[in-house]
C-alpha positions as CSV (number, residue, x, y, z in Angstrom):
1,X,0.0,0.0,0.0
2,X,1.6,3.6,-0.6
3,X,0.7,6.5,1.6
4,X,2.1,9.9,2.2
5,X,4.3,10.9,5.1
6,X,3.7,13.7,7.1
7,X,4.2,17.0,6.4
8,X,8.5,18.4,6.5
9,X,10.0,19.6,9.7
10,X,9.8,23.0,11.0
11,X,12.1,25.9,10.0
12,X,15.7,25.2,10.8
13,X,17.8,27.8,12.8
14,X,20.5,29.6,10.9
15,X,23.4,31.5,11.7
16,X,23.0,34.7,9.5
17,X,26.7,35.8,10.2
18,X,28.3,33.2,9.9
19,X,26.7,32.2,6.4
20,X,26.7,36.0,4.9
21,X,30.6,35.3,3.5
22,X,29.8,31.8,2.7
23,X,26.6,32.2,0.5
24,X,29.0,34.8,-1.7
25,X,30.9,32.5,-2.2
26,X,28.0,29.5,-3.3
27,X,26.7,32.2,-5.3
28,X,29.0,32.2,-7.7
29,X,29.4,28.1,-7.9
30,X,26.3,27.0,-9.1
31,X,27.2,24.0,-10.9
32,X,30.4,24.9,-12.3
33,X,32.1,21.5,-11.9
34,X,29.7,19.9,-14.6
35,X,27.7,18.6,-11.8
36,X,24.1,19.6,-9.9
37,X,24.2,18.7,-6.2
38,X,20.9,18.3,-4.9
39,X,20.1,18.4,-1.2
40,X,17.6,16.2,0.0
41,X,16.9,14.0,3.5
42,X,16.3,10.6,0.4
43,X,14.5,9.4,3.4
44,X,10.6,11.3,2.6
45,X,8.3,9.4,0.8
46,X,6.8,9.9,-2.1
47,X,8.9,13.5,-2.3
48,X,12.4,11.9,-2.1
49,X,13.7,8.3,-1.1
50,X,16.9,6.1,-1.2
51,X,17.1,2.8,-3.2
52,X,19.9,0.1,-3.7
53,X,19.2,-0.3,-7.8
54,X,19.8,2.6,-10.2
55,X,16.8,3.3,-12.6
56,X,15.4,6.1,-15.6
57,X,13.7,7.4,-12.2
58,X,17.0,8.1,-9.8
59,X,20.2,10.5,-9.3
60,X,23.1,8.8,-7.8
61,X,23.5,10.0,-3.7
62,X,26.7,11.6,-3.8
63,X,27.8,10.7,-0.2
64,X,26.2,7.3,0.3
65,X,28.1,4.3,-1.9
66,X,26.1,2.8,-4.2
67,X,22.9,4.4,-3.3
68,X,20.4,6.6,-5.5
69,X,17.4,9.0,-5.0
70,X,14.2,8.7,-6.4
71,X,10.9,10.6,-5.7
72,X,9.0,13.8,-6.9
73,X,11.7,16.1,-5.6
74,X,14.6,14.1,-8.1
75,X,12.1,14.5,-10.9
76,X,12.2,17.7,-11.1
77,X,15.5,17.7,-10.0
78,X,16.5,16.3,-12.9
79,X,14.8,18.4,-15.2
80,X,16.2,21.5,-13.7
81,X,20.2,20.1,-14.1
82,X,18.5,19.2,-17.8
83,X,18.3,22.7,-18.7
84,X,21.7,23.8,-17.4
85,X,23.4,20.9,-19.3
86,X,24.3,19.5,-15.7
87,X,24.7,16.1,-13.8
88,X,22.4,15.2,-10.9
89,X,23.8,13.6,-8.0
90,X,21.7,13.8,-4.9
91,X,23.5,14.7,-1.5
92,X,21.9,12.9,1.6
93,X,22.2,15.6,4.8
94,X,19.5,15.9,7.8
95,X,16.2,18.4,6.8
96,X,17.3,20.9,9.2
97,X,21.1,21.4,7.5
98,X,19.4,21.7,4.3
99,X,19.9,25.7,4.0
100,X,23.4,25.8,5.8
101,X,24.5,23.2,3.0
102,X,23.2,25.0,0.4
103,X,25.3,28.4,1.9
104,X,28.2,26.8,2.7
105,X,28.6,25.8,-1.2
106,X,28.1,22.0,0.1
107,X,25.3,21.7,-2.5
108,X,23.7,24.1,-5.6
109,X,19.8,23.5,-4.8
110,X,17.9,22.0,-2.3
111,X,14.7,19.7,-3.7
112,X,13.8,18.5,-0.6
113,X,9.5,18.8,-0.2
114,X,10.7,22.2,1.4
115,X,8.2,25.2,1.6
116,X,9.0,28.7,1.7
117,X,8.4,30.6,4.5
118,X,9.7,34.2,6.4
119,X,12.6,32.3,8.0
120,X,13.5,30.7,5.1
121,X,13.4,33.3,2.4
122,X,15.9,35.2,4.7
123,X,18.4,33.0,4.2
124,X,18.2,31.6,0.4
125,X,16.3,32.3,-3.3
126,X,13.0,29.7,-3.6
127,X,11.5,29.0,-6.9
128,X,8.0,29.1,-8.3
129,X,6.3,25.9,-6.7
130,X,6.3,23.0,-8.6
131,X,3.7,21.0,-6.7
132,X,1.3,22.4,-3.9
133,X,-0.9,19.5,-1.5
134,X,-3.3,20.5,0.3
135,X,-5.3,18.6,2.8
136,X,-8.4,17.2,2.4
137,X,-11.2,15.2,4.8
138,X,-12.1,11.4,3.3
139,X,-15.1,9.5,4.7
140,X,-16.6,6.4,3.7
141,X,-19.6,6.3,0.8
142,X,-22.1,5.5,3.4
143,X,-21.3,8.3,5.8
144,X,-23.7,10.9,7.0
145,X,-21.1,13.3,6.1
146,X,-20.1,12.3,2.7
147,X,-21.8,15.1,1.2
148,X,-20.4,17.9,3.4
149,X,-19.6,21.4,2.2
150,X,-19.1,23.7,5.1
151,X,-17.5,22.9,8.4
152,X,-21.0,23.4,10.3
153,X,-22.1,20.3,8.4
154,X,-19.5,18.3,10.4
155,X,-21.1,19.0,13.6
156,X,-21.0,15.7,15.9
157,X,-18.3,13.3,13.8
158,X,-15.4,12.0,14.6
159,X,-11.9,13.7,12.9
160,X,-8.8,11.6,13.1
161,X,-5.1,12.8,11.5
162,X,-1.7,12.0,11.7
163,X,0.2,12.8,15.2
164,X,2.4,15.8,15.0
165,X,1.6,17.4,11.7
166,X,-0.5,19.8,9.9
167,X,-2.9,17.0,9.2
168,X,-3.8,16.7,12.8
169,X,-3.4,20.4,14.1
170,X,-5.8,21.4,11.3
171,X,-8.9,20.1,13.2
172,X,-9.2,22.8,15.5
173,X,-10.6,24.4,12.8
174,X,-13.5,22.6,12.6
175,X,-15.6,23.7,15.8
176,X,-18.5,20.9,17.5
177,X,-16.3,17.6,16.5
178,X,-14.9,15.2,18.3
179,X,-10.9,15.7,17.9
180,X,-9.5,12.1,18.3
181,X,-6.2,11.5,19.3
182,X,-3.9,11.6,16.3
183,X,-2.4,8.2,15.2
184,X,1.9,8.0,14.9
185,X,1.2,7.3,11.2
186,X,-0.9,7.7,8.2
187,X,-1.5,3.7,7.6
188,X,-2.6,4.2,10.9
189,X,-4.8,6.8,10.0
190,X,-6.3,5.4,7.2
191,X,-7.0,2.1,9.2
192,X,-9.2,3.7,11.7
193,X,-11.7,4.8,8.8
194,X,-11.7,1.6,7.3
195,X,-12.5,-0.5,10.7
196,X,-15.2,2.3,11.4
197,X,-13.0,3.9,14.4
198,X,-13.8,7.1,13.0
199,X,-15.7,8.8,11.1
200,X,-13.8,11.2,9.2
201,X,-9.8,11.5,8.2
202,X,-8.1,14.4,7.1
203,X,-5.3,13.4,4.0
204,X,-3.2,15.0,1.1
205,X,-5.3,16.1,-2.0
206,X,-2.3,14.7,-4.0
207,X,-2.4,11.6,-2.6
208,X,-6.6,11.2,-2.4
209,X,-6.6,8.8,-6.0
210,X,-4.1,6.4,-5.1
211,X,-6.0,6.5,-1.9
212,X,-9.7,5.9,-3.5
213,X,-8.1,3.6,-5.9
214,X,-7.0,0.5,-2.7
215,X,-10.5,1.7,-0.9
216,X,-12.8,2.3,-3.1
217,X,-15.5,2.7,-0.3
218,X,-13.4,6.3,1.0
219,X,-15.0,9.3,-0.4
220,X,-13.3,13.0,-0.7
221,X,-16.0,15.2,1.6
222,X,-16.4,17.7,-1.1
223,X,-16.0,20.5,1.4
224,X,-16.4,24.4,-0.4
225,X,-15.2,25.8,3.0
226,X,-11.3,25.4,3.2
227,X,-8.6,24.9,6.3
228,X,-6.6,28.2,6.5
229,X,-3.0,28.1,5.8
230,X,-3.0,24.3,4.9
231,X,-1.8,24.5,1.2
232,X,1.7,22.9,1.0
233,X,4.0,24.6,-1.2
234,X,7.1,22.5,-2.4
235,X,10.0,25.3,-3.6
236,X,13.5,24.7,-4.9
237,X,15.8,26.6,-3.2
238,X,19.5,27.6,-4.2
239,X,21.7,30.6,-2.5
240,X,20.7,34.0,-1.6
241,X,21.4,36.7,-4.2
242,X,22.4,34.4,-6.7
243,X,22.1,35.7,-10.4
244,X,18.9,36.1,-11.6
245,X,18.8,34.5,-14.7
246,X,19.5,31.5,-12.8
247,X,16.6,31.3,-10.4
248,X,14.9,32.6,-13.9
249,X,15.7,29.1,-15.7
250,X,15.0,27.4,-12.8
251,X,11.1,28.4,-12.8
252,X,11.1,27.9,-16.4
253,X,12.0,24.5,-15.9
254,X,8.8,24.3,-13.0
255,X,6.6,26.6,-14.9
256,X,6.6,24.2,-17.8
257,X,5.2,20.8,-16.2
258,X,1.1,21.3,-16.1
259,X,-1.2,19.9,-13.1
260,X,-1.9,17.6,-15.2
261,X,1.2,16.1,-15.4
262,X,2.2,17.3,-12.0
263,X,-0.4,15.0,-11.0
264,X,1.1,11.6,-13.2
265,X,4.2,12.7,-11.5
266,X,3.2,12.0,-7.8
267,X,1.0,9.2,-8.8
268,X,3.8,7.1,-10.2
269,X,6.1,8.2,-7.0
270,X,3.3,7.0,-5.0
271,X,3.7,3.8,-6.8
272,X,7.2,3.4,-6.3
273,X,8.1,4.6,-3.0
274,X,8.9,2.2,-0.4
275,X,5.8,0.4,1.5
């Protein structure tokens, strides 16, 4: 079965001192060895992984022998090092080094299922967005609230999500429900609507036709009242004050792939990332 993994970690702290001389220095280094290094955790399904077998799909991980890196983020990845006549190789570091990597000249662009935000931006350049989740409630066919719009209409069910993410601090936001203890994962998750534990789930909007597709009893609740400040940017990111035309290239590359093929994209992630 394929499911998504929680939303990325919070913000990581940076040293804006410290990196000031360092991202100069990147700036200017963007690929100029022949080679693209990508920063990435390869360890957050369907976004980016780490396999043993190379394939059309995967970059070679720079710092792990024999290991390569496959998901959306190396997709587009690729793409990007396409149009600057470059060679991928991934670069496996921790989430929360991501930015300091990129600065210290350690990598060229981080494709990591990172979104933009204040702290971020202060410390490197982020592309256009070249996929955006958003989160959505699933019920079952039969359900009293399968036909839901507004939140009002959820008045009295039960609202499950996964433990320590976005998907389960969003249901505050529904008022007169019953806010269950969040399960550690999403199989979890999705196992508690399907043995009638609870009544509703919240879940990625990406991820909702894999989903329907192994339970064909789960309904999307086709709610016109959204969450606020639930959409889920993913950005590129390289260093701060780079040249322009760069990041310019860059969101040509992410301008040019559709939703619709944004959409075949993730699905056939979703069918190869690790169960």
């Amino acid at each position: 079965m394929m499911f998504l993994a929680g939303c990325g970690p919070a913000a990581q702290e940076t040293d804006d001192a410290a990196g000031s001389s360092d991202a100069t220095a990147a700036a200017v280094s963007f690929g100029e060895d022949g080679v693209l290094r990508v920063g990435m955790e390869a360890a957050y399904a369907p976004y980016n992984w780490q396999v043993s077998e190379e394939s059309e799909y995967t970059i070679p991980i720079e710092n792990v022998s024999g290991a390569y890196a496959d998901g959306y983020d190396v997709q587009v990845a690729k793409r990007i090092a396409e149009e600057f006549d470059l060679d991928p190789v991934a670069v496996k570091l921790d989430f929360a080094g991501l930015i300091d990597a990129l600065n210290n000249g350690q990598i060229d662009i981080i494709c990591a299922g990172m979104s933009v935000d204040p702290e971020r931006a202060a410390s490197a350049d982020f592309s256009n967005s070249y996929i955006d989740d958003d989160i959505v409630l699933i019920t079952t066919d039969g359900s009293a609230y399968a036909n839901a719009t507004t939140f009002a209409d959820l008045a009295g069910a039960t609202v499950l999500g996964q433990a320590a993410t976005m998907y389960d601090d969003v249901i505050d936001q529904i008022p007169d429900v019953t806010h269950m203890t969040p399960a550690e994962t999403v199989p979890l998750v999705v196992e508690n609507l399907s043995n009638g534990a609870c009544d509703i789930i919240t879940y990625s909007m990406l991820s909702v036709p894999k989903l329907i597709e192994q339970y064909p009893t789960f309904v999307e609740i086709p709610m016109e009242e959204k969450f606020e400040g639930s959409v889920m940017p993913d950005n590129a990111a390289i260093v701060k004050g780079s040249d322009t035309e760069i990041m310019d290239r860059i969101n040509a590359v992410i301008d040019g792939i559709d939703q619709d093929e944004r959409q075949e994209m993730w699905n056939a992630c979703m069918d190869r990332q690790p169960a």
